[in-house]
Backbone and ligand atoms as CSV (ligand in chain L), in Angstrom:
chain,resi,resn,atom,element,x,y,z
A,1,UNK,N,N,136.105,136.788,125.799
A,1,UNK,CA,C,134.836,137.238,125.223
A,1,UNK,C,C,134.211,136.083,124.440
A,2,UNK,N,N,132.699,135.864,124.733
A,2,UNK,CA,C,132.209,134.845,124.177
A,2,UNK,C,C,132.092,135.284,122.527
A,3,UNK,N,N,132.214,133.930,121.760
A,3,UNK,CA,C,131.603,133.766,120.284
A,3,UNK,C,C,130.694,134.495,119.838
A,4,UNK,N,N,130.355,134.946,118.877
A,4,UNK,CA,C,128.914,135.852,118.281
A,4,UNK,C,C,128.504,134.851,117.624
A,5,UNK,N,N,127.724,134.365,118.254
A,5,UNK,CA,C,126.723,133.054,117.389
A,5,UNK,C,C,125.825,133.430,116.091
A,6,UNK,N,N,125.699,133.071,114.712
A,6,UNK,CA,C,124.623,132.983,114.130
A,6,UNK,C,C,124.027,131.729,113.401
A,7,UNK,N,N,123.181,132.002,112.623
A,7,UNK,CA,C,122.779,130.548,112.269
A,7,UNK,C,C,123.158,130.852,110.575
A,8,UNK,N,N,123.004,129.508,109.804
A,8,UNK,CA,C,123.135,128.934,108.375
A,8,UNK,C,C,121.707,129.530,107.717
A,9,UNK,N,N,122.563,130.276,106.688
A,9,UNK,CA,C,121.044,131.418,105.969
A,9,UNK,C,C,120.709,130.145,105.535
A,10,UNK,N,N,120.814,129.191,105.459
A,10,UNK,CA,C,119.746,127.603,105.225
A,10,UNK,C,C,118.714,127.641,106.163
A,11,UNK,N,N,118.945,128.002,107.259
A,11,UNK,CA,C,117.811,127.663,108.073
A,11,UNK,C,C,116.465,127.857,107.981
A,12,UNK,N,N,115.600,127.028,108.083
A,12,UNK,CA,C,114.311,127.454,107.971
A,12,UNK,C,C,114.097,128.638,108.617
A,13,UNK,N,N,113.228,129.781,108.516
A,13,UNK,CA,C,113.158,130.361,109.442
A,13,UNK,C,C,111.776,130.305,110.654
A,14,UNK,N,N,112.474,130.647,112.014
A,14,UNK,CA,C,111.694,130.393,112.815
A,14,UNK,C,C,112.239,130.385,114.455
A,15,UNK,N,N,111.866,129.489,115.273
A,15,UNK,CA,C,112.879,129.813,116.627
A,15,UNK,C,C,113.769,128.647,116.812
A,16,UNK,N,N,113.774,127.923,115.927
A,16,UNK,CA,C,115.557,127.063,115.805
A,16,UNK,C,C,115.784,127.466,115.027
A,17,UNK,N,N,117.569,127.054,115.080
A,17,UNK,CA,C,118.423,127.103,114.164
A,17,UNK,C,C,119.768,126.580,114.286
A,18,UNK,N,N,120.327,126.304,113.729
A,18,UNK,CA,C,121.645,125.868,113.773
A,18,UNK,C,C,122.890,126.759,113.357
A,19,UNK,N,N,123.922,126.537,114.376
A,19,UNK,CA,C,125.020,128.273,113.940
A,19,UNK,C,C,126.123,127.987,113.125
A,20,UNK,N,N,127.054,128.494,112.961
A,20,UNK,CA,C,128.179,127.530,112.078
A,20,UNK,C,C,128.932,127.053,112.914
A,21,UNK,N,N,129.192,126.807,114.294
A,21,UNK,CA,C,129.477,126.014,114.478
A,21,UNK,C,C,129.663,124.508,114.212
A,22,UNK,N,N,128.674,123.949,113.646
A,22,UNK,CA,C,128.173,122.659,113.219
A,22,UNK,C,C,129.151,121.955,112.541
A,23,UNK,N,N,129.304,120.712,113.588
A,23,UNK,CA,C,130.616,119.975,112.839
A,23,UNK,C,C,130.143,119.221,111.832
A,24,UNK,N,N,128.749,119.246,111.294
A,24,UNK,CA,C,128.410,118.072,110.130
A,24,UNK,C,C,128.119,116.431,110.712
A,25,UNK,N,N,127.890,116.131,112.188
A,25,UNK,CA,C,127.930,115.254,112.672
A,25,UNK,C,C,127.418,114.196,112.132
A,26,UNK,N,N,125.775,114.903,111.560
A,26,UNK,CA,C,124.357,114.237,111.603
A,26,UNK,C,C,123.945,113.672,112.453
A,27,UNK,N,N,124.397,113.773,114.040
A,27,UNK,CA,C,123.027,113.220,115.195
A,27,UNK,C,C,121.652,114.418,115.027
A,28,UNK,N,N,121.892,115.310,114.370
A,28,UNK,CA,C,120.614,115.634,114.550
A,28,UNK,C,C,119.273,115.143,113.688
A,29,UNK,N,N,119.923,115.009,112.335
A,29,UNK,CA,C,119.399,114.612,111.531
A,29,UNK,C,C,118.741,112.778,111.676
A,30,UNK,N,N,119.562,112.165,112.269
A,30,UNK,CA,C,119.363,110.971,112.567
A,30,UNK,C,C,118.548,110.761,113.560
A,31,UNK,N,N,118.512,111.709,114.925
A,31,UNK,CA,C,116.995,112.050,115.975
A,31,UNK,C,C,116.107,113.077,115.535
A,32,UNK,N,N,115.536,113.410,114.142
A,32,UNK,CA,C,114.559,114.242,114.087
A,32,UNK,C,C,114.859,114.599,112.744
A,33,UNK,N,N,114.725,113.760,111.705
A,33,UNK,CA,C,115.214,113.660,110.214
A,33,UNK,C,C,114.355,114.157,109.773
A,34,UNK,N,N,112.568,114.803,110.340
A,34,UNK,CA,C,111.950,116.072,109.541
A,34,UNK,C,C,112.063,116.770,110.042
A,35,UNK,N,N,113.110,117.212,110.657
A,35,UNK,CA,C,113.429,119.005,111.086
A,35,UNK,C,C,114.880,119.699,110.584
A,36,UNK,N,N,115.633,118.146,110.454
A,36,UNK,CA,C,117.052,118.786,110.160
A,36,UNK,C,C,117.264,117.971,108.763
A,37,UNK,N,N,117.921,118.791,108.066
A,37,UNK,CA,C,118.662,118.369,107.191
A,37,UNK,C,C,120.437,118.774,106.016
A,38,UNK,N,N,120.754,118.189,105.587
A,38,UNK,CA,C,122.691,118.802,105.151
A,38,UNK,C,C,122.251,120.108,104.250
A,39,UNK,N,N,123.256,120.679,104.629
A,39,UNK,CA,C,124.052,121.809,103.828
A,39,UNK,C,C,123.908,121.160,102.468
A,40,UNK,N,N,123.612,122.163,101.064
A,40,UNK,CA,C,123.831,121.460,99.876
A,40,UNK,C,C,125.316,120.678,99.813
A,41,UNK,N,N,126.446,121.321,100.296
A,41,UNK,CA,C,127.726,120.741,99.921
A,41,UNK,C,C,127.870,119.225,101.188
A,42,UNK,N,N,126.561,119.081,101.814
A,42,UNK,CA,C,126.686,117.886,103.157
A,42,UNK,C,C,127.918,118.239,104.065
A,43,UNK,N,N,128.555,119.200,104.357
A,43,UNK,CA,C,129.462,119.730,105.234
A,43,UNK,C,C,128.778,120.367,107.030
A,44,UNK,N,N,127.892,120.360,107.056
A,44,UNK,CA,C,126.727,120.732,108.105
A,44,UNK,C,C,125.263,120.637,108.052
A,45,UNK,N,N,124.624,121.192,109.382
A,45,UNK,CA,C,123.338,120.522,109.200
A,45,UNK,C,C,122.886,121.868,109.343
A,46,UNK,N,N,121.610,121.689,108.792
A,46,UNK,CA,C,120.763,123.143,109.166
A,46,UNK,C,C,119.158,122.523,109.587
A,47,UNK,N,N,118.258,123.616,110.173
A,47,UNK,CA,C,116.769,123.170,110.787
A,47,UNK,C,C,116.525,122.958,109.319
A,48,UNK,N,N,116.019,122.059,108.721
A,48,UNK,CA,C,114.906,122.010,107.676
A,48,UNK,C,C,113.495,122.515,107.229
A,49,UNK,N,N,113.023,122.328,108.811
A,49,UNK,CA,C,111.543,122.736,108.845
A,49,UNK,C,C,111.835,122.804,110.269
A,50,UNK,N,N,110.805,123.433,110.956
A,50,UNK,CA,C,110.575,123.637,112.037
A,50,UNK,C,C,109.396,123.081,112.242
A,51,UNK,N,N,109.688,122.303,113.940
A,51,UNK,CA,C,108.999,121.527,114.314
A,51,UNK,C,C,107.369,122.197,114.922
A,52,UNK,N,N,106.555,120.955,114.005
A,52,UNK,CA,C,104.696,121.559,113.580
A,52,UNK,C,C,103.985,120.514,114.427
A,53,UNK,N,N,104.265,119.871,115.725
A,53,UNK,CA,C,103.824,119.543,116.549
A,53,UNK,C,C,104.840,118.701,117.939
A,54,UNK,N,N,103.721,118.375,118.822
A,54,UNK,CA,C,104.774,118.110,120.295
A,54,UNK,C,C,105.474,116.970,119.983
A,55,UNK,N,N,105.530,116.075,118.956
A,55,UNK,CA,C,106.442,114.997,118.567
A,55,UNK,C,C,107.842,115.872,118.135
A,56,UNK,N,N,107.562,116.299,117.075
A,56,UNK,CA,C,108.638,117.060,116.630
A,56,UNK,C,C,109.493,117.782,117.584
A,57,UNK,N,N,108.850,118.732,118.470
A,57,UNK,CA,C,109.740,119.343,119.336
A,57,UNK,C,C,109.856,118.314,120.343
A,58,UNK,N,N,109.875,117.224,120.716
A,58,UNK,CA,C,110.403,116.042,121.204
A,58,UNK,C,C,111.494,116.142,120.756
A,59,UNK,N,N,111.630,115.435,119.393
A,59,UNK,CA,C,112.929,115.102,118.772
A,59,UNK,C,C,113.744,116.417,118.233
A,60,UNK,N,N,113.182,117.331,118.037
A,60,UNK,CA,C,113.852,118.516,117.917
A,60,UNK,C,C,115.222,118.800,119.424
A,61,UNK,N,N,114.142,118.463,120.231
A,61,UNK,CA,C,114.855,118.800,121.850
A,61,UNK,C,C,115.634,117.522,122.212
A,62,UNK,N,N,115.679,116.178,121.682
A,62,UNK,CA,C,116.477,115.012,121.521
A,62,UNK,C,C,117.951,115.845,121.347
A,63,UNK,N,N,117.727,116.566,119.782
A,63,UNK,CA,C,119.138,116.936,118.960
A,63,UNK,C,C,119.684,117.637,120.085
A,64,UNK,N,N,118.757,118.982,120.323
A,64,UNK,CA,C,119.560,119.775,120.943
A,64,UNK,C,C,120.273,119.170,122.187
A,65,UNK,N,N,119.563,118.433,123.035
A,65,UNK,CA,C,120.663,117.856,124.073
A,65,UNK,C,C,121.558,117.101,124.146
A,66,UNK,N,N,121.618,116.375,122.662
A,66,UNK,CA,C,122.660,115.555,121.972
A,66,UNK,C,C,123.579,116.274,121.251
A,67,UNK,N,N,123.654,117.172,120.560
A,67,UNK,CA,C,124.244,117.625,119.775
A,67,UNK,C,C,125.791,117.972,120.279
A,68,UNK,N,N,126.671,117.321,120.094
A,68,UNK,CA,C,128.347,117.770,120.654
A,68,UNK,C,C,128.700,119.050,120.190
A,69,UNK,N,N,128.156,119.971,119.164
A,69,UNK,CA,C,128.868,121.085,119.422
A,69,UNK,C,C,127.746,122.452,120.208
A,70,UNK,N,N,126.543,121.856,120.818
A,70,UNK,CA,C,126.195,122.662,120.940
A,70,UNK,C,C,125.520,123.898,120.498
A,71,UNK,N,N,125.483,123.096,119.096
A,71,UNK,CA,C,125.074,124.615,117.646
A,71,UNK,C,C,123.432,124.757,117.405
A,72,UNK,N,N,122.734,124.255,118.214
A,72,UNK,CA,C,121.078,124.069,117.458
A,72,UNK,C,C,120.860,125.241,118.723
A,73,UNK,N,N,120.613,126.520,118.523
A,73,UNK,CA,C,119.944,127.449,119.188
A,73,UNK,C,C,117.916,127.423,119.064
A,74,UNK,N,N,117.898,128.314,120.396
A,74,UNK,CA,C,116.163,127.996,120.718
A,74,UNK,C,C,116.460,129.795,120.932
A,75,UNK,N,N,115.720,130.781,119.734
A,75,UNK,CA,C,115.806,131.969,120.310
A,75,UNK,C,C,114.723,132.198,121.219
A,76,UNK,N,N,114.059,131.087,122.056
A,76,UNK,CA,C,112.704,131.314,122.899
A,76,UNK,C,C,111.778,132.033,122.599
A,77,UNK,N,N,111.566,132.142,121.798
A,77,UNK,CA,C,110.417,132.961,121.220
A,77,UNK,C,C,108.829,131.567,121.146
A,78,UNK,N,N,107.765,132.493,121.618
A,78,UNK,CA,C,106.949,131.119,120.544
A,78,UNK,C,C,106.495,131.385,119.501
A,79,UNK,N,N,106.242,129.946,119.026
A,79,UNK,CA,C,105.854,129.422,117.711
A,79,UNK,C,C,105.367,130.938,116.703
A,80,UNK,N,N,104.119,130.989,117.324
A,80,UNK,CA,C,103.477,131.675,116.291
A,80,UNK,C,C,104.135,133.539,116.476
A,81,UNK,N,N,105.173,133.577,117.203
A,81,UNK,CA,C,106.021,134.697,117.272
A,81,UNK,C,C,107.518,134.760,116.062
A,82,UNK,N,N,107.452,133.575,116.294
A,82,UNK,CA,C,108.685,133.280,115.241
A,82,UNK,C,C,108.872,134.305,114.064
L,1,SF4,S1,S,124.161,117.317,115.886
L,1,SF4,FE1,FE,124.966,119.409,116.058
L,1,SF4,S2,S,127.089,119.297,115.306
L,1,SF4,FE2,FE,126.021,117.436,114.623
L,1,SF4,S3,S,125.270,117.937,112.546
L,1,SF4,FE3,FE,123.601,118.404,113.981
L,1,SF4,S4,S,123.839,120.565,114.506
L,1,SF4,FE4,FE,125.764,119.879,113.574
């Protein structure tokens, strides 16, 4: 049975997010450093802001296909549904 994914009540809210999975890597933060940013204790990353134009969800979509654990969810929703 698969995982029950959720995200870090850090998360901005909106249609990313990051789940606890998150090993604390910082590639996300390092491809898209105004969308993500650490956990107060720097142990993981959470969305910061959600990305407010097509640059952003560029590098937003950088993380997600970089990201080794897989933790930056897209609940597909759009923007102004969020
Ligand atoms: S790239 Fe993924 S695993 Fe690494 S800090 Fe960001 S969300 Fe966490």
């Amino acid at each position: 049975m698969p995982a029950i994914l959720s995200g870090h009540s850090e998360n901005a809210p909106g249609r990313y997010y990051v789940t606890e999975e998150c090993n604390g890597c910082g590639l996300c933060v390092t491809y898209s450093p105004d969308n993500f940013g650490w956990s107060p204790d720097g142990s993981y990353c959470v969305v910061s802001r959600q990305p407010m134009d097509t640059l952003e969800l560029d590098t937003v979509w950088d993380a997600i296909q970089e990201c080794p654990m897989r933790c930056i969810e897209d609940d597909g929703l759009p923007e102004d549904a969020a």
